[in-house]
N, C-alpha and C positions, 0 to 999 in steps of 0.2 A: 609587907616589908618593902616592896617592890613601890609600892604607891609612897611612902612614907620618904625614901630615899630620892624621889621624883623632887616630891615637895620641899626637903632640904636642899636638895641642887637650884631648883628655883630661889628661894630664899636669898642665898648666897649671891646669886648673880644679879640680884634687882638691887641693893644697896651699889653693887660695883657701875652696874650701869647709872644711876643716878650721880655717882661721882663722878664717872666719865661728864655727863652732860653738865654737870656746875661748873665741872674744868673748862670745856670748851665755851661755856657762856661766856669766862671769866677771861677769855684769851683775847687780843687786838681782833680787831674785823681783817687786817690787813695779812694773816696768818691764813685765817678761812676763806681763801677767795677761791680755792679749788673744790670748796662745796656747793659753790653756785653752779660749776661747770657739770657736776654732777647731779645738781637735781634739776637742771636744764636736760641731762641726755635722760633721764628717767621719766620723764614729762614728756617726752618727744610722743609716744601712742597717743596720748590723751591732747595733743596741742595740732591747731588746725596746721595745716600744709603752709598756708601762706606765711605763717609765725616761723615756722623751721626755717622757712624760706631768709627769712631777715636775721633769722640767728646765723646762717650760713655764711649771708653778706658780711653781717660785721665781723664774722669771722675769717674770711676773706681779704676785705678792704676794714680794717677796723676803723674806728673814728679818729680825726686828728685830736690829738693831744692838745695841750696850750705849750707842752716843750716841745712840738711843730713846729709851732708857727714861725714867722720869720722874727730876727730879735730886731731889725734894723725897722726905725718906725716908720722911714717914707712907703718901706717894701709892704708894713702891716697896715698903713693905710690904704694901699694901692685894693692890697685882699678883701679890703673890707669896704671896699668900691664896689669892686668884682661883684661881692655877695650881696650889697643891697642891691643893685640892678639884675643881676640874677631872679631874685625874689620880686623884684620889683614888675619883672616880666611876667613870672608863673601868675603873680596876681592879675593882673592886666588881663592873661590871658583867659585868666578865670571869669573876671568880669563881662567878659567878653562872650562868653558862651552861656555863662547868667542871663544876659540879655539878651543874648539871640532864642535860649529858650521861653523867654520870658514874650519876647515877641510873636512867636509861634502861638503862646497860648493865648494871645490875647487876638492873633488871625481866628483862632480858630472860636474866638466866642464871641469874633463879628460874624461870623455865619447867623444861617436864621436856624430857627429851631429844627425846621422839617429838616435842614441834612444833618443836624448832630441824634435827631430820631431814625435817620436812617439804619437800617440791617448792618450793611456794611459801613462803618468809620470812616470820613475824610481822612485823606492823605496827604501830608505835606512834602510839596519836593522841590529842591534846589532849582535853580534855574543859571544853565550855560547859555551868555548869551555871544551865541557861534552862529546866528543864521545865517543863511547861504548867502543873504544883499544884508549885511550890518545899515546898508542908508537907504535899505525897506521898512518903512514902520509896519509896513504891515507884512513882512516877511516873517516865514517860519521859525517858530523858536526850540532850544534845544531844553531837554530837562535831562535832568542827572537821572537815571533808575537806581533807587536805592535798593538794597539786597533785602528779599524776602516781600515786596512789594507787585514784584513784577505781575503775578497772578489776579490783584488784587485790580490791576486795571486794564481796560480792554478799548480798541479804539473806538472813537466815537464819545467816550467818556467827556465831561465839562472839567474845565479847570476856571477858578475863580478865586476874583481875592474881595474879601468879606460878602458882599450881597452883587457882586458884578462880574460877568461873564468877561474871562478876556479868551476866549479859546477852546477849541475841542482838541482832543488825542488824534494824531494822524498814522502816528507809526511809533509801533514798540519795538528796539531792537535788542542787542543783547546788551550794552550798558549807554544806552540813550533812548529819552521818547521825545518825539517829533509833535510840538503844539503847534498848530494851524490859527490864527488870531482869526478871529468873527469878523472883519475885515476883508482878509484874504477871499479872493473869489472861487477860490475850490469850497469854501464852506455852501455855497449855493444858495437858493432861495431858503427865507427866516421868519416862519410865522410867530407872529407876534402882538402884543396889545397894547398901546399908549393909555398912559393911566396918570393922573394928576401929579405934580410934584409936590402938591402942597394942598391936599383936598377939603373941598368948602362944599356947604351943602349947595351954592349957585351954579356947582362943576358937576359932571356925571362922575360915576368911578370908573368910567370903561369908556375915554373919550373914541377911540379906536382901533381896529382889527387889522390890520398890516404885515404886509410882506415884504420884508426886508430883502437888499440885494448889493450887494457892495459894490463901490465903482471902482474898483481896480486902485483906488489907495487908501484911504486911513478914514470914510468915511460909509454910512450905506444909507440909499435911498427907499425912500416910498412914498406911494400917494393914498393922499385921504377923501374922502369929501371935503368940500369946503366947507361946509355948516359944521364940522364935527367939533372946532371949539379948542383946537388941539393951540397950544402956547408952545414958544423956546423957552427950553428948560423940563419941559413935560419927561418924563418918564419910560420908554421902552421897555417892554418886560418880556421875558419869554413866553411863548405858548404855541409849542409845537410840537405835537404830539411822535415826531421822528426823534426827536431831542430823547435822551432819558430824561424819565419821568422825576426825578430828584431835581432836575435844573428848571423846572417848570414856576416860572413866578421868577426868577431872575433879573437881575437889569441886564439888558444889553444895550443900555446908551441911552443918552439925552439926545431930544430935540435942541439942533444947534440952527436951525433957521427954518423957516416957511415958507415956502414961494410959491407964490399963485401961475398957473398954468396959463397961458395967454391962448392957446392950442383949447384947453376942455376950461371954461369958466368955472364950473362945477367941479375942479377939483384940486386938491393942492400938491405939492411936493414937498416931503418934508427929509433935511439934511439929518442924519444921526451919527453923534459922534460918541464914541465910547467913553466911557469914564477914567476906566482904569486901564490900562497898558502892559502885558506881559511884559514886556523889555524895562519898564521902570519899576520893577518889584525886583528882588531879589528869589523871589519863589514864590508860588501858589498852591493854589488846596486844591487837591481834585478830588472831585466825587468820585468815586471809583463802585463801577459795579460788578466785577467779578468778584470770585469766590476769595476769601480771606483766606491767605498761607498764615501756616503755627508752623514752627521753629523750634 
């Protein structure tokens, strides 16, 4: 009896609700707008944070209307100046950091293979150009530490932009590191290889083994033999086993002249000028060989 009367009670109430609902299908939209508000706060568990977030906003600051706006039309062209260059900026700005990503990755896939095989990941970092003599070329340069990197490099480390040394790490502090340009005469004695710039089987590949030594400005000396066959233009490469071993095979500069020794007939001096210039980059890769910080 008890089940029976369930079942009539059901009965009853499902035709009524079905009426309700044809009635409301049948009503203006403009009637129903307080059931939007209500299956927005019923949504709220199931709807991410940042959504509530913007539901909050407009509910807050709601959006201008078009009965806003100004009616006087010099005033609504004025607004609507306002808002293309508004827009016109956000894009800009966008492009603008499109490209700058876009140039980091294309630094980083002038690298040579051996450092993108490396353990630890090249580093890219900004470059403050703060040196202590601005009308030093080859004075110290500044770099930004970017957050969570700092571990990831250690002095001594190479900085380079595509296949050319402009510099080692001198000092790490708490939001700057100090690049010392290959140059500078605290980098000290630079063993090294000259190697063809344009190799023909008439050229060795190892015309020769040198020790580099900077003259106290923007270039660094060595001598060769004279027989060694060495051209301006020829190639500098790292090969010194104090260096880290990731920077090995490097450019560290072109032969910019040869001058025979009037002192030792038998041997030559050869001028090396760098390629590339920390100060005329806006940042560099650095090889970094500490331990990689996770975040």
């Amino acid at each position: 009896m008890n089940s029976y009367g369930k079942t009539s009670k059901r009965n009853s109430v499902l035709p009524l609700a079905i009426g309700i609902t044809i009635f409301l299908s049948l009503v203006p939209a403009s009637w129903l707008r307080w059931t939007s508000d209500i299956a927005d706060f019923v949504r709220v568990p199931v709807t991410p944070i940042s959504h509530v977030g913007i539901l909050l906003t407009s509910w807050v600051r709601p959006a201008v209307e078009p009965s806003d706006l100004p009616t006087d039309e010099q005033e609504r062209n004025k607004l609507a100046i306002a808002e293309r260059n508004r827009y016109k900026q956000l894009y800009d700005a966008q492009l603008l950091r499109s490209t700058e990503l876009a140039n980091q990755l294309r630094e980083l896939q002038a690298l040579p293979t051996s450092a993108l095989r490396n353990p630890l990941p090249p580093i890219i970092i900004p470059i403050d150009i703060t040196g202590r003599r601005p009308s030093d070329i080859a004075g110290i340069v500044e770099l930004k530490l970017a957050r969570g990197v700092s571990g990831r490099i250690r002095v001594g480390d190479i900085a380079v932009v595509g296949f050319d040394i402009v510099g080692r790490i001198s000092r790490i502090g708490m939001t700057r590191i100090e690049l010392t340009p290959t140059t500078h005469q605290e980098i000290g004695l630079i063993r090294a290889a000259i190697v063809p710039a344009h190799p023909t089987s008439e050229r060795s590949p190892l015309l020769a083994e040198i020790i580099l030594q900077s003259n106290g400005g923007a270039v660094m000396l060595a001598d060769i033999p004279a027989m060694s066959g060495v051209q301006v233009g020829d190639l500098v490469q790292l090969d010194d086993p104090s260096w880290p071993q990731v920077g090995i095979g490097f450019t560290l500069g072109a032969v910019a002249q040869v001058i025979q020794l009037d002192e030792a007939p038998l041997r030559q001096r050869v001028v090396v000028v760098p390629r590339r210039l920390a100060r005329d980059v806006s940042r560099v890769v650095v090889l970094g060989t500490g331990e990689e910080q996770t975040e």
